[in-house]
C-alpha positions in Angstrom: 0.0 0.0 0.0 1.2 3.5 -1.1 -0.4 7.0 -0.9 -1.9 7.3 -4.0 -2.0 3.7 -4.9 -3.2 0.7 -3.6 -1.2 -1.9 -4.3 -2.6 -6.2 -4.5 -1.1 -9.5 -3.4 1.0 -11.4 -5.7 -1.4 -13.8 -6.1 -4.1 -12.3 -6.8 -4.6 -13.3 -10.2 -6.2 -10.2 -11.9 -5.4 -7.9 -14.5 -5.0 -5.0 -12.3 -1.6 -4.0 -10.6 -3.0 -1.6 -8.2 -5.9 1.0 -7.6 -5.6 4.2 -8.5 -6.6 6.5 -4.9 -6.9 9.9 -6.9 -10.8 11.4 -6.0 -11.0 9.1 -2.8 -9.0 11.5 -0.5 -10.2 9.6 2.5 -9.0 6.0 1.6 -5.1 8.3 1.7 -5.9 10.4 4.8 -6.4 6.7 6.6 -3.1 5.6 5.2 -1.7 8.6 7.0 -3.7 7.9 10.0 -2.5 4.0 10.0 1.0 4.8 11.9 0.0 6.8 14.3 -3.0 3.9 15.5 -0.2 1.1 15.4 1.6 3.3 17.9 -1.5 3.4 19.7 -1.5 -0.4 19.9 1.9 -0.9 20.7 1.8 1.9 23.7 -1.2 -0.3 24.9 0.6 -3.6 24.8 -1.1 -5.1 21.7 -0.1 -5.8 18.4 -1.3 -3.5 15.5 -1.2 -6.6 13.6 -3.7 -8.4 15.9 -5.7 -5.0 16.2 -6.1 -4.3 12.6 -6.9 -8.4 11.8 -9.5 -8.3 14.2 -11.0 -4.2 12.7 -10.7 -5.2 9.0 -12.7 -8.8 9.9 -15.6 -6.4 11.6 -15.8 -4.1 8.4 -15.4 -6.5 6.2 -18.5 -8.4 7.5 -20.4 -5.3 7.4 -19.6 -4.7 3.7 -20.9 -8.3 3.1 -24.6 -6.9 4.3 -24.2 -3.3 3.2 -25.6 -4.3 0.1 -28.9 -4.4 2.0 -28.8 -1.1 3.9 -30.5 1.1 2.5 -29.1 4.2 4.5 -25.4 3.2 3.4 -24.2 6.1 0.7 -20.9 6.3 1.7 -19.2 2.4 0.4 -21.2 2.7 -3.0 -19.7 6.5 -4.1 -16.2 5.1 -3.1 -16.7 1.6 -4.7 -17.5 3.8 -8.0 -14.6 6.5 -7.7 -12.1 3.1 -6.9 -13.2 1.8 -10.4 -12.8 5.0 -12.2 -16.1 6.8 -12.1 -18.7 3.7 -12.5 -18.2 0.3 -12.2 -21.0 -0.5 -13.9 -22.2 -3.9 -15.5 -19.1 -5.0 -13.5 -20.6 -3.9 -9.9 -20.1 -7.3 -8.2 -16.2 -8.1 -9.6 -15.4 -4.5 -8.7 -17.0 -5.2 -4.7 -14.3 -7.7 -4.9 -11.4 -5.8 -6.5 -12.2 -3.0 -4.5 -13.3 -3.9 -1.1 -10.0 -3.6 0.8 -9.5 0.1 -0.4 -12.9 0.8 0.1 -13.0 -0.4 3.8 -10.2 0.7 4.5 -10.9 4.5 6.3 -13.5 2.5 8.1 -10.7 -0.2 9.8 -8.6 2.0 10.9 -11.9 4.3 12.3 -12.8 1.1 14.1 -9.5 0.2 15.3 -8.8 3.3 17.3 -12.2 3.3 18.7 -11.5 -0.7 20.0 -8.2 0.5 21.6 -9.9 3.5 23.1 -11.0 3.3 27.0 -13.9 5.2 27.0 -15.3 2.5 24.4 -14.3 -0.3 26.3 -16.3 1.4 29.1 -19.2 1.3 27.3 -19.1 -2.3 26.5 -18.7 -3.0 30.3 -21.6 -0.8 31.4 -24.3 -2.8 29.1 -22.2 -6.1 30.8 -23.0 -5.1 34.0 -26.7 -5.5 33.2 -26.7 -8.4 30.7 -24.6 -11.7 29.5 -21.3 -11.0 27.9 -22.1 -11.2 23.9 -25.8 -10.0 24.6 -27.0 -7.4 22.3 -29.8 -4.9 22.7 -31.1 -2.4 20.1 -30.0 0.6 22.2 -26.5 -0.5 23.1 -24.0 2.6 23.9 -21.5 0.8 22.6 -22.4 -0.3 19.0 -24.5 3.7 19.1 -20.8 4.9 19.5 -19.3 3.5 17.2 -21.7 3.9 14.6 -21.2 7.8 15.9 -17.4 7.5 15.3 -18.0 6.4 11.6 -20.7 9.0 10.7 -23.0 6.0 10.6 -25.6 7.1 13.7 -28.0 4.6 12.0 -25.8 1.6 12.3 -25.8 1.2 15.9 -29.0 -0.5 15.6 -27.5 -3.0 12.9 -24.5 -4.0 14.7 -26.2 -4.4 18.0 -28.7 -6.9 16.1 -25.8 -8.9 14.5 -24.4 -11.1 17.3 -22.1 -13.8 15.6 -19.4 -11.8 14.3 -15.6 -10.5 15.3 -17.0 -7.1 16.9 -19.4 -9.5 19.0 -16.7 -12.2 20.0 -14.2 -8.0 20.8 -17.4 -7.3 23.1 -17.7 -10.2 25.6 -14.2 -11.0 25.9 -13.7 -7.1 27.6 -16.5 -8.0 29.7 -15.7 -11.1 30.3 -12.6 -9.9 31.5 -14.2 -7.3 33.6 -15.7 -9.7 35.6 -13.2 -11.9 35.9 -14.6 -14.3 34.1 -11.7 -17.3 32.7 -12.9 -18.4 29.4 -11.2 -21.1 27.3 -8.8 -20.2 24.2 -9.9 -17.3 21.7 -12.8 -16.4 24.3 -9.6 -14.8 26.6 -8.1 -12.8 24.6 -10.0 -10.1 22.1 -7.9 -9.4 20.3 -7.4 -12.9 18.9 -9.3 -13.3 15.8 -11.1 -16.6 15.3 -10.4 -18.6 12.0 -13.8 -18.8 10.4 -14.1 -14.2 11.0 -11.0 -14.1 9.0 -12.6 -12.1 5.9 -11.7 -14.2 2.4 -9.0 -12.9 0.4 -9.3 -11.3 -2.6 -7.3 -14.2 -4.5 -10.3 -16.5 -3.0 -13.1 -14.4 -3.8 -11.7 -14.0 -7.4 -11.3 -17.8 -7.9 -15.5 -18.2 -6.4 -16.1 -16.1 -9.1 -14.2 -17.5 -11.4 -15.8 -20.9 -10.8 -19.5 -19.2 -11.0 -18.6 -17.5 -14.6 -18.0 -21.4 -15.7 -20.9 -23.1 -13.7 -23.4 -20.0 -14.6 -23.8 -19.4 -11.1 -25.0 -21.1 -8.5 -28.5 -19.9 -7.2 -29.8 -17.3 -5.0 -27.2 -16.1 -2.5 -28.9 -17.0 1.1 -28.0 -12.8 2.3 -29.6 -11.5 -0.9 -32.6 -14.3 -0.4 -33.6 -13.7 3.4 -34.1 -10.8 4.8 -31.5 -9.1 7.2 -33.9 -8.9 10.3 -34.6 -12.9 9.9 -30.4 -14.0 9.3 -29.8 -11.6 12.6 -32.2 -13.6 14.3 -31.4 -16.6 13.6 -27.5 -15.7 14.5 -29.0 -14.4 17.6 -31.2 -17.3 18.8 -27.6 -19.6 17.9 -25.9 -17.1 19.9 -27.9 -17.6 22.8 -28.0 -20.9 22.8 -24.1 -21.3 23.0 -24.1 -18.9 25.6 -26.7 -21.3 27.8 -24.8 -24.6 26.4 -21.3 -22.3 27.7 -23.3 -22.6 31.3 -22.7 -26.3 31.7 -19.6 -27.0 32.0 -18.6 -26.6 35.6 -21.9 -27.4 37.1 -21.5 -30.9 37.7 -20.9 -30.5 41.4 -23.1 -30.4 44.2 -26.4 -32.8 45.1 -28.1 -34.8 42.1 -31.0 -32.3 42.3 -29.2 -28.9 42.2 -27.0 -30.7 39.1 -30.1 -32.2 37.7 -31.9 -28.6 38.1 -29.0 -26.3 36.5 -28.3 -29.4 33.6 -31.6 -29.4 32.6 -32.6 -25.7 32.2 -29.7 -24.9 30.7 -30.0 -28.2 27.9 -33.6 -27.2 27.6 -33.7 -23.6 27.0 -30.7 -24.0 24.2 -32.8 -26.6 22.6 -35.7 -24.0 22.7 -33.1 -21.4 20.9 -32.2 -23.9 18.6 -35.7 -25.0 17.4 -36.9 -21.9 16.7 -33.7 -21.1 14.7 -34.0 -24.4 13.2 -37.6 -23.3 12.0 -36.6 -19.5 10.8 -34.0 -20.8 8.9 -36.3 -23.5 7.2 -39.0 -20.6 6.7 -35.6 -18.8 5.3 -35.5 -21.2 3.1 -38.5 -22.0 1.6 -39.0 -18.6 1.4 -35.9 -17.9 -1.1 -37.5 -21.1 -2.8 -35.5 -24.0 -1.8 -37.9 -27.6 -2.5 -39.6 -28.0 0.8 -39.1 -31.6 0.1 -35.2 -30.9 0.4 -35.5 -28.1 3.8 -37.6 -31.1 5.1 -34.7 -33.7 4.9 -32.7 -31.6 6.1 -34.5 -30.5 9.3 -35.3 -34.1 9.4 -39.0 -33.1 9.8 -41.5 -35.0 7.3 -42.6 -32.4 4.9 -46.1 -32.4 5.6 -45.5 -31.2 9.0 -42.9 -28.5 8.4 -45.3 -27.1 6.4 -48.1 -27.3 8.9 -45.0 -25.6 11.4 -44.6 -23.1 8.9 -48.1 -22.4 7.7 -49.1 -21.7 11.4 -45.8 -19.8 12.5 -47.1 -17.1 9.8 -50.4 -17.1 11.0 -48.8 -16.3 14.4 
């Protein structure tokens, strides 16, 4: 990466050496900005590696869904100016090509405001009233952050969105807070799990690559179902392997109290994950998946996922 230029990895096999930053003054002013952040880091103890892993894996998921936000004006103008003015018939090679650049003012924004105390603060206050990696609509700390990116509507968003890096950030500062000892990755958060790692460009070329020979391979499930329905089906998962986190370590005491804490814990996550088992069939079906195939899959006879589904609308 240079100032005025942004350069791509070796193997990223595409006929483009580098993007040309002229008319997208910010995407420079955060290359300027970069240093002084890692400085940040390393004053605090943590590697700017590790902090801008874990920032560019929050706004690359976002840029995933932005495609659905309808309030978003800032990714699309910058998306266009990265491909020279329009990038037309060529809109969803150019969201590949470009989405690095284009993110890129946005992951450093997002990487000061993780190392910044006051934001950590915020975190802790909504964990002193709720589980760590629970999420509600007004949450200071996703509002602030949307703030700090000139994004006030987004708060909303990311506070409905509860698998993702920013989530895993969250509860491991409040877990910390409270003295909580997790196990691996849940201790440290600035340790970026494997499966938030965004995909590289060189993969995301090769996907699309392999759809331009195949003709594609059906609906994408983000652009199918509804953004309110996938956040709460991450949601309802989320819970559950929050209550499913509450039984290990309870095996002590009489058979009752054991028995007691076993059992509500095992039966509310099994709750959680029936009624995400039955949005994401709905999901589905919806997006017009066979129900013959959603059925074998829930291993549900079809008949009565149906009848499920037919009367969960009526509810």
């Amino acid at each position: 990466m240079r100032h005025g230029r942004w350069a791509f990895d070796a193997d990223a096999d595409q006929p483009l050496e580098y993007l040309n930053l002229r008319g997208v003054s910010e995407v420079v002013a955060a290359q300027r900005r970069w240093p002084v952040v890692a400085r940040r880091a390393r004053r605090a103890g943590v590697d700017a590696g590790q902090v801008f892993a874990v920032a560019h894996a929050v706004v690359a998921h976002w840029w995933d869904q932005a495609l659905y936000w309808e309030r978003e004006e800032i990714w699309p103008r910058r998306l266009h100016l990265l491909a020279g003015g329009d990038a037309g018939a060529e809109l969803g090679r150019w969201r590949v090509v470009g989405r690095d650049a284009a993110v890129f003012p946005e992951a450093v924004a997002v990487a000061e405001a993780l190392l910044d105390p006051a934001m950590a603060s915020l975190a802790w206050r909504l964990g002193d009233e709720a589980r760590p990696g629970a999420r509600v609509e007004d949450d200071p700390f996703c509002g602030r952050l949307g703030e700090r990116l000139g994004r006030e509507w987004l708060g909303p968003l990311i506070a409905a969105d509860y698998d993702s890096a920013l989530g895993d950030f969250s509860g491991a500062l409040v877990r910390a807070r409270r003295g909580v000892v997790a196990r691996g990755w849940r201790d440290d958060p600035w340790r970026l799990r494997a499966e938030r790692e965004p995909v590289a460009l060189a993969g995301q070329l090769r996907v699309l690559a392999a759809e331009a020979r195949t003709g594609g391979s059906g609906t994408r499930w983000g652009a199918a179902v509804p953004g309110e329905q996938r956040w709460r089906i991450e949601g309802l998962v989320a819970e559950a392997c929050e209550e499913l986190e509450q039984v290990h370590g309870v095996q002590s005491g009489t058979t009752a109290e054991v028995a007691q804490r076993l059992l509500r814990h095992l039966s509310r996550s099994a709750d959680l994950l029936d009624r995400a088992l039955m949005d994401a069939a709905a999901g589905a079906v919806a997006a017009g998946v066979a129900l013959e195939d959603v059925a074998g899959w829930c291993r549900v006879p079809a008949g009565e996922l149906a009848e499920i589904l037919a009367g969960n609308q009526e509810d």
